[in-house]
N, C-alpha and C positions, 0 to 999 in steps of 0.2 A: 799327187796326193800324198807320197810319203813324204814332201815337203812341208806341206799346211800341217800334216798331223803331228810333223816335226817339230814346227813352230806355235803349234798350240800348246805343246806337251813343254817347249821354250817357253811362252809363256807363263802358263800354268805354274810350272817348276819356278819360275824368278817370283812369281807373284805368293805361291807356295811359301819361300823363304821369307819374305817380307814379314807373314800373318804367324802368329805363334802356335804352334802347335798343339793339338791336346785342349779340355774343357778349358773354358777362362771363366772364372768368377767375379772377376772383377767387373765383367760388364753386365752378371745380376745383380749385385751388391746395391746401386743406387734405385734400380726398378724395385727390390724386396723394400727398400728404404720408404719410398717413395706411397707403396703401399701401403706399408707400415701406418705412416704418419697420414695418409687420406681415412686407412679406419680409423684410429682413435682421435682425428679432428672430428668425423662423424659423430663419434658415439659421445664425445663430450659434448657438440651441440646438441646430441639426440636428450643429456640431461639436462642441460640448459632446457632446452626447451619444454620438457617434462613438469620441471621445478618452476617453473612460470605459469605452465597450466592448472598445475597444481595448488598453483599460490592466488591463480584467478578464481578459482572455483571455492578456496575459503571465503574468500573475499565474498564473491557470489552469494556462498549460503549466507555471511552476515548479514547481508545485504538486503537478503529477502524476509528474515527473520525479523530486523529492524522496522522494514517497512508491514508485516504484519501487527508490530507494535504499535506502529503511529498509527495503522488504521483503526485500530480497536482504538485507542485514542481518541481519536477522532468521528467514531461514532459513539463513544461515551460522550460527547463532549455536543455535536447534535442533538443526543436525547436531551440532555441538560435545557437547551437552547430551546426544542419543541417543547417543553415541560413549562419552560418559564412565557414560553408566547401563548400556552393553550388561552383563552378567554377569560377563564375564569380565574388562573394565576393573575393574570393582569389587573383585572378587575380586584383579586385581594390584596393583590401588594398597593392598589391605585390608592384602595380604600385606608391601608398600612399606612400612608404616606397624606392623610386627610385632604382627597382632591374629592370632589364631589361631583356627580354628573350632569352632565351641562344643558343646558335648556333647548330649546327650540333651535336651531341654525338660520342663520338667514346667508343668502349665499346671491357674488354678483354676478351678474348675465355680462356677455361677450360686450354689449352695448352699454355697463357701466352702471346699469339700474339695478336697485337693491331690490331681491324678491326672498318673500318670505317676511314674517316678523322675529326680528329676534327677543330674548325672554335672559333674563339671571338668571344665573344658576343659584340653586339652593344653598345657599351659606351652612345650613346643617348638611352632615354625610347621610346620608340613607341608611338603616340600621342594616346590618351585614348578616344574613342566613345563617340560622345556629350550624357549626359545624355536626354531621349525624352521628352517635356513636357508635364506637367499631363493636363492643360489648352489649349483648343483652341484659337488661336489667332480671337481677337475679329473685327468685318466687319468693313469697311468705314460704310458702311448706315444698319439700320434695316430693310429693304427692301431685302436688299441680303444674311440676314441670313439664313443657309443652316436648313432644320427641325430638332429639337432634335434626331428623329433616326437615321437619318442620320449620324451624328455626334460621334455616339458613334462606338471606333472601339478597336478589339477584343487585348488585352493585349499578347496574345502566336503566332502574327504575328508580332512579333518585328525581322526585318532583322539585327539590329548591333549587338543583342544579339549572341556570336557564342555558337553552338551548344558542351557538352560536347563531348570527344573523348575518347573513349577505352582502348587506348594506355596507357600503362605503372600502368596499374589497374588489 
């Protein structure tokens, strides 16, 4: 046994002299490095990628901001459209533009045959429904004004308004 513990303690001591003695810095120098440069790669992507999110989310809000715009847009722009198809637009711009309305229809069957009699239309326009006015006409005397409630009367009992029709819809 005082042999092996001999030659371990031989060993030990040759392999002792080989390795340097005492703390060595050298072989933390590149791990501290190493670290070093793993955080501040991190944290400079971390603002990379901050400043992108950042830059998405302007964008975003214009985004949505814009597309509230075109939408009011765009139901301004429908009402317009529902205004100019109600019936009775049509019918005054029709009359605006001297078309007159048209006679009887005659209309042809699957089989070729004309049914119906058709008729001219009226070369005169139709005389056009006085527009109603928005203002009451004002009294002889102050005395015989009628009271503010009285006076006000409901816009959807207009009798020359005519009523749309069904037909051909």
């Amino acid at each position: 046994m005082t042999r092996t513990a001999e030659q371990v303690k031989g060993r030990a001591g040759r392999l002792a002299r080989l390795m340097p003695s005492g703390p060595s810095t050298a072989a933390r120098t590149p791990f501290v490095l190493l670290v070093v440069l793993l955080l501040t790669g991190g944290l400079i992507s971390l603002l990379l990628l901050n400043s992108a999110l950042n830059e998405g989310s302007f964008r975003l809000s214009k985004l949505k901001r814009e597309t509230t715009e075109l939408t009011d847009e765009q139901q301004a722009l429908q009402r317009d459209v529902d205004g100019y198809s109600e019936p009775d637009a049509l019918e005054r711009r029709a009359r605006e533009l001297g078309m007159v309305p048209g006679g009887s229809p005659a209309f042809l069957g699957p089989d070729g045959k004309v049914r119906g009699v058709p008729e001219r239309a009226d070369a005169e326009p139709l005389p056009t429904a006085p527009e109603p006015e928005t203002a009451a006409p004002e009294p002889a005397s102050p005395s015989a004004a009628p009271p503010p409630a009285a006076s006000s009367a409901t816009p959807s009992t207009n009798p020359t308004t005519p009523l749309p029709t069904s037909s051909g819809r």
